[in-house]
C-alpha positions in Angstrom: 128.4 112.0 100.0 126.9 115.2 101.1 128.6 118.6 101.6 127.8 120.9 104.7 128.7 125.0 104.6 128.5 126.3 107.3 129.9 130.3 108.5 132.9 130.4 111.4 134.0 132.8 112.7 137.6 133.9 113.2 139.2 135.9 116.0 142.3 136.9 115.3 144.1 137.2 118.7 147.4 137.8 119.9 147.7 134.2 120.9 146.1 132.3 118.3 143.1 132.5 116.4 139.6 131.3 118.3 137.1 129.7 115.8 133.2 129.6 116.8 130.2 128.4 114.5 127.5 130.9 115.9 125.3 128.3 113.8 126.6 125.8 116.1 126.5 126.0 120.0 130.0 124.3 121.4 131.4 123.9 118.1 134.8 125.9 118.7 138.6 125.7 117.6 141.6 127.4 117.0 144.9 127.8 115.5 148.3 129.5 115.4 148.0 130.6 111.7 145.2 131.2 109.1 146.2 127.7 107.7 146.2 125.6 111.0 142.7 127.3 111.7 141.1 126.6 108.8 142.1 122.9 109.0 140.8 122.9 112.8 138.0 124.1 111.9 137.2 122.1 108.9 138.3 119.2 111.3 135.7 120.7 114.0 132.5 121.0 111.8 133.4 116.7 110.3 133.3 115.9 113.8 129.6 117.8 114.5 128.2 116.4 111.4 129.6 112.7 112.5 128.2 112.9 115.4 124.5 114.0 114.4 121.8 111.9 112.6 121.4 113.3 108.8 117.8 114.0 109.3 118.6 115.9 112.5 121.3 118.4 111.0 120.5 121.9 110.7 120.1 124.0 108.2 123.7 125.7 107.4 125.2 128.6 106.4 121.9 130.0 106.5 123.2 133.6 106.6 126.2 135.8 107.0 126.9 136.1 111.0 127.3 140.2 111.8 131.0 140.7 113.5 131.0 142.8 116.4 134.9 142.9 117.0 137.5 144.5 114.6 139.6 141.2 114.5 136.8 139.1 113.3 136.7 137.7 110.2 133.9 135.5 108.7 134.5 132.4 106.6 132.8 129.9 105.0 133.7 126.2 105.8 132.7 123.1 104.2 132.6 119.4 105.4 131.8 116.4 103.5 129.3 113.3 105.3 129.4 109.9 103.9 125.5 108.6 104.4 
């Protein structure tokens, strides 16, 4: 089993929070709550990593993303792959 890190970003908005993976392209989720988010997104990045060949995955978590919007917050999610 392998583990995968990669950085998501969280937008706290007044209707949920939006997750993206500026790492990767489509790989988006959200939540009500800090909780529920964190699961989605965890849940989110499982579901990219199933769906790619291990010797195609990228290089993760390479380095910090830079927020741009006061209600961003940056965290670091990991995913487990059974080869």
């Amino acid at each position: 089993m392998r583990t995968y890190r990669a950085y998501a970003i969280f937008n706290f908005a007044a209707d949920g929070i939006n997750v993206t993976f500026p790492e990767i392209p489509g790989c988006l989720t959200c939540g009500y709550t800090l909780d529920e988010a964190l699961y989605m997104a965890k849940e989110a990045l499982e579901l990219y990593i199933k769906g790619e060949p291990i010797a195609e995955l990228p290089a993760l978590a390479s380095e910090m993303p830079e927020l741009t919007d006061a209600n961003d917050r940056v965290y670091l999610v990991e995913a487990n792959h059974t080869d």
